[in-house]
N, C-alpha and C positions, 0 to 999 in steps of 0.2 A: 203651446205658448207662442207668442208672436216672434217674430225673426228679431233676433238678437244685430245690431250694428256688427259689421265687419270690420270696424275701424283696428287697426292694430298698430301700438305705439312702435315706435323707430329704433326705442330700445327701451329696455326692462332693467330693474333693479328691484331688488330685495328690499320689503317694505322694513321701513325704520319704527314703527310707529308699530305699539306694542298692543295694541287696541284688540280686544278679543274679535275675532270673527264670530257671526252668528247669524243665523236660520236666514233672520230677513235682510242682511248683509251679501247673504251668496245667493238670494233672490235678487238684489240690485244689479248685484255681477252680472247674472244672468239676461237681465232686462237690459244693462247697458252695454253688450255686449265683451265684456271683460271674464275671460276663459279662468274657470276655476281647478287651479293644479291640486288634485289629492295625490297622497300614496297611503299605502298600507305601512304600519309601524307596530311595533309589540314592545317598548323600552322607552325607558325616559332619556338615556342619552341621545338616543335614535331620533326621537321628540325633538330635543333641542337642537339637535344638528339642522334639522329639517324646518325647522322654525325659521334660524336664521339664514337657512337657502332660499326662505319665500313661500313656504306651502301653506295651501288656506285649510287644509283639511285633512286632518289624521283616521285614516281606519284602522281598528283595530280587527283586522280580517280574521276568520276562520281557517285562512288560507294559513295561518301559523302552524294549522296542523301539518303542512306539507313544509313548510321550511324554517319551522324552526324543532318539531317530532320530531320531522322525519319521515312522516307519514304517506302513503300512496293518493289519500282523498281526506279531503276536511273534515268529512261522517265522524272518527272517533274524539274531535275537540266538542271538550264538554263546558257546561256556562261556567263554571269555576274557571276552566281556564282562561276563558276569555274575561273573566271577571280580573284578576290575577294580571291579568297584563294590560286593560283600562285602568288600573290603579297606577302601573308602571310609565304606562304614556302620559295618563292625566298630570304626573308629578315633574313631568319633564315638557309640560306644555304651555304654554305664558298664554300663546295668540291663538293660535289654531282650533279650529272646531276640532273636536272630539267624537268620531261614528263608532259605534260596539257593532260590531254583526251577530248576531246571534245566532247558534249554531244548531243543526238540524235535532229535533226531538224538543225544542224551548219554547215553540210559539204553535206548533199546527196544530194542538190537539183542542185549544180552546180559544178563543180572546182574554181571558182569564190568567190562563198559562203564559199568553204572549205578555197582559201585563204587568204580572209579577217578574215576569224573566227582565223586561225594560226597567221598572223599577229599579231590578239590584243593579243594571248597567251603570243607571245615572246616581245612581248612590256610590258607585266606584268611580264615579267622575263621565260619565259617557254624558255628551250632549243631544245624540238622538242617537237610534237604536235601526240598522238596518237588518231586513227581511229578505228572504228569496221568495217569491210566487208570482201567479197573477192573477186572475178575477176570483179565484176563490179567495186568498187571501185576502180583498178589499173590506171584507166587513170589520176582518180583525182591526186593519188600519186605521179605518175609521171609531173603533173603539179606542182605542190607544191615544191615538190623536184627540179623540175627544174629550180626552183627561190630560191632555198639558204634555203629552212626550210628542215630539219630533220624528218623525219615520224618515227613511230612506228606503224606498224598492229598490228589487233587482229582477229584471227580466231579461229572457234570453235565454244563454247559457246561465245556467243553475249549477254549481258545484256538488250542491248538496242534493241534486237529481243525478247523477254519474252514474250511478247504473241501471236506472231506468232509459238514460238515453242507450247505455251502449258506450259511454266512453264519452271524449271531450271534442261536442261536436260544434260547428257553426248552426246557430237557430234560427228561424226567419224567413228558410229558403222555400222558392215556390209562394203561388199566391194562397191557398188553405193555411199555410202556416204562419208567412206575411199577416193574412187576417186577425189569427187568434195571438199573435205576438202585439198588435195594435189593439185588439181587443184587452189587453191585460195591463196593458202600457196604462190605456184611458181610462181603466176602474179604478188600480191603483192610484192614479194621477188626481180623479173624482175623490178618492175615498179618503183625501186630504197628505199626502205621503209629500215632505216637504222636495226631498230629489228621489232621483229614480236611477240606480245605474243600470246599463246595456251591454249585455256582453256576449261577444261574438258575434253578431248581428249585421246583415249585410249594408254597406254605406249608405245605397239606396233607400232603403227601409227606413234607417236612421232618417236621413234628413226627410221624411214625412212624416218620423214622429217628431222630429224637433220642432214642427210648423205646427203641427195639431195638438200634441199635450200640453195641459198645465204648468207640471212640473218640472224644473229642469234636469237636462239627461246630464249623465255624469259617464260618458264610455271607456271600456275599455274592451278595443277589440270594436269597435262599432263605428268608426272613421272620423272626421274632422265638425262635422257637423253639430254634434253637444256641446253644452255650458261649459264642460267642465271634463277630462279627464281622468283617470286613478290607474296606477301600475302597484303591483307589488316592488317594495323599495328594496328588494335582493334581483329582481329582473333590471330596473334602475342601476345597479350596481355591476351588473353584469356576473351572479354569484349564483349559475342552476350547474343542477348537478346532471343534466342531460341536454337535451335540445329546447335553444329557447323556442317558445312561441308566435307566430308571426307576427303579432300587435308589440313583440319588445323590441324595444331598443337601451342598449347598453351604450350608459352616458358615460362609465367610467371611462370609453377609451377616450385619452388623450387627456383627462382630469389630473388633476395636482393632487388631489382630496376629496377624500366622499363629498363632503360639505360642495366643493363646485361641480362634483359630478350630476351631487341632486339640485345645485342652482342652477344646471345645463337643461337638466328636466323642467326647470319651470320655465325658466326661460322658452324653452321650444315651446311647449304648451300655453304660456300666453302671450307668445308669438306667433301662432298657430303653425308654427313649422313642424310638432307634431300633433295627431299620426300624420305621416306622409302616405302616397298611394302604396306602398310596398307592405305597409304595417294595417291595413285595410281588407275587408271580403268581399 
């Protein structure tokens, strides 16, 4: 995609204006350089709060397996569940775009499978449906997409690859890897997928995919350079039950109220004050 303006307002406010967000809305974003704040959510009060802190975009992540199970790895969250809790965000969402991620075992086996799994997403309210892969996945993309559903990639760090890497690693590194990371970036981007998120991913890397892809990147864990950010909204909170990760930053310190904690997160994000170099690889 072409370099997005750097221009960044003087100050930020929580939009009034109750107008749904949608596909070719956070494609404008993107184009006119205005940074798009997502978080991860599973609940409709969680929805509203986050509504009115400013967020343009709800995921309904996998990653519920790990905080709200309980879980070690996303691997055991099945599409009910995440059906199940797209109902619960959908009903607590007025403005905000709506993302399902879909959870390992729903989409790889077929295009078929992928789009019956999108289907019941957006039948539980999902507005597009993200994936983890990269150039093998593009055909499915392009099936899905070519029938009226919205994608979102994800490349990089893979959750739901964890133990084929060996654990929760930074992807990207070296130029062999760099290549086939950019190579996956531009199929999926080709294969029509409306964003793309980046994760782990080293800064450098990022910003010559932000200049060369289509799509816009949505990071986390992948530095200043994307459209658009997304943290898990209990990392937001400052609520891990071990060591946070070096892309978080906890907004609760110093907040009155979740609600301004998660307005501090958008705030930073479309004021590009984050990530900052320290939350960066």
């Amino acid at each position: 995609m072409s370099e997005p303006s750097r221009t960044t307002p003087a100050a930020y406010a929580a939009p009034t204006s109750q107008a749904r967000v949608t596909v070719p809305g956070l494609h404008t974003m993107a184009r006119d350089g205005v940074p798009i704040a997502m978080l991860t959510c599973y609940d409709a009060s969680f929805a509203a709060v986050c509504e009115r802190a400013g967020v343009d975009v709800l995921l309904i992540g996998d990653s519920l397996g790990n905080v709200i199970q309980g879980r070690s790895s996303t691997i055991p969250v099945t599409l009910d569940d995440v059906l199940y809790h797209t109902r619960c965000v959908a009903a607590g969402a007025q403005r905000a775009l709506v993302i399902t991620d879909l959870p390992i075992g729903t989409y790889q086996e077929s295009r078929e499978q992928a789009y019956r799994s999108c289907v019941a997403a957006m039948q539980a309210g999902a507005h597009m449906c993200k994936m983890e892969g990269g150039a093998w996945l593009a055909p499915t993309v392009e099936f899905v997409v070519a029938r009226g559903i919205p994608v979102c990639g994800h490349v990089g760090l893979l959750p739901q690859f964890v133990h084929a890497y060996g654990g929760y690693r930074v992807q990207g590194k070296g130029e062999a890897a760099a290549a086939v990371l950019r190579a996956d970036a531009h199929a999926i981007s080709d294969a029509g997928a409306a964003l793309i998120v980046v994760e782990c991913v080293p800064r450098a890397l990022v910003a010559t995919l932000a200049s060369e892809v289509k799509a816009p990147l949505i990071g986390i864990g992948a530095g200043p350079d994307c459209a658009g950010q997304v943290l898990v909204i209990y990392d937001v909170l400052g609520i891990q039950p071990g060591r946070a990760a070096r892309f978080v930053r906890n907004f609760a310190k110093g907040a009155g109220s979740i609600e301004d904690a998660i307005a501090a997160y958008v705030r930073a994000v479309k004021q590009r004050e984050f990530p900052a170099a320290e939350h960066c690889f």
